[in-house]
PLY file of the C-alpha trace (Angstrom):
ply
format ascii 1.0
element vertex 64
property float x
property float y
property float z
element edge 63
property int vertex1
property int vertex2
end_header
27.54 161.42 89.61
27.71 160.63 85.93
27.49 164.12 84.69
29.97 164.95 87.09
32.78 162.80 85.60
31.70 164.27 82.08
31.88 167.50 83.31
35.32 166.82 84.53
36.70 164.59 81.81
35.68 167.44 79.18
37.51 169.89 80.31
40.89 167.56 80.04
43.07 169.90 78.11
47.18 168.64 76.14
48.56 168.51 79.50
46.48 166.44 81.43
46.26 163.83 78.82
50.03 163.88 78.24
50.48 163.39 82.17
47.74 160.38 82.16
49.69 158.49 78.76
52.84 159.42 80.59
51.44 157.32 84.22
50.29 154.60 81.49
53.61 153.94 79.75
55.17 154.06 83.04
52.76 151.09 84.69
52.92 148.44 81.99
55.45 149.79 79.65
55.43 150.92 76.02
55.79 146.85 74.87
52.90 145.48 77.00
50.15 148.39 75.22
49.60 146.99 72.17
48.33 144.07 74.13
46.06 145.63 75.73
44.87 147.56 73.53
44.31 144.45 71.36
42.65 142.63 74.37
40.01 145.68 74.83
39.27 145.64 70.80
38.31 142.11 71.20
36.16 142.78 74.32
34.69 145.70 72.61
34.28 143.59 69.21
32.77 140.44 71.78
30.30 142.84 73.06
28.86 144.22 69.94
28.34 141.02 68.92
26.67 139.72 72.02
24.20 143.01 71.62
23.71 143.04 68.19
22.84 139.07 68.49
20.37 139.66 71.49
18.70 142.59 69.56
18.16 139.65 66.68
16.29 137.56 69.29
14.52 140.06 70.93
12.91 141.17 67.22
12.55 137.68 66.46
10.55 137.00 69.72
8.66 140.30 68.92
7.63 138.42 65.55
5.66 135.23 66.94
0 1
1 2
2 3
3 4
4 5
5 6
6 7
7 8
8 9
9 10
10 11
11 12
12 13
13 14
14 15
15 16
16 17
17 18
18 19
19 20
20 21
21 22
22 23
23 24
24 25
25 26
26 27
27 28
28 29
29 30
30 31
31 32
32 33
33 34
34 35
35 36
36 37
37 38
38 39
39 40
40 41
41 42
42 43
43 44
44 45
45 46
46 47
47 48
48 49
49 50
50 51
51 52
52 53
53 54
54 55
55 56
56 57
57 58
58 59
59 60
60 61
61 62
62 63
């Protein structure tokens, strides 16, 4: 199922990607992206640091 959805999303060529910004400016509007966008950097930035700070446990547990 996964390598299906790579398979499809790889062969996404200008058009299709123009056509899916297009349907996203559309939904929430061109002021309300930025937001988002921001939003999902923190998430992303939130998650690193969760993983990175679990890996430091993990090797620390590995120590004792």
């Amino acid at each position: 199922m996964i390598l299906n959805s790579v398979y499809i999303c790889g062969f996404m060529g200008g058009y299709e990607w123009i056509l899916i910004i297009l349907v996203v400016v559309l939904l929430f509007g061109g002021r309300k992206i930025p937001e988002l966008m921001k939003g999902l950097g923190q998430g992303m930035k939130e998650f690193k640091n969760a993983r990175n700070e679990k890996e430091k446990d993990s090797a620390s547990e590995e120590k004792q």
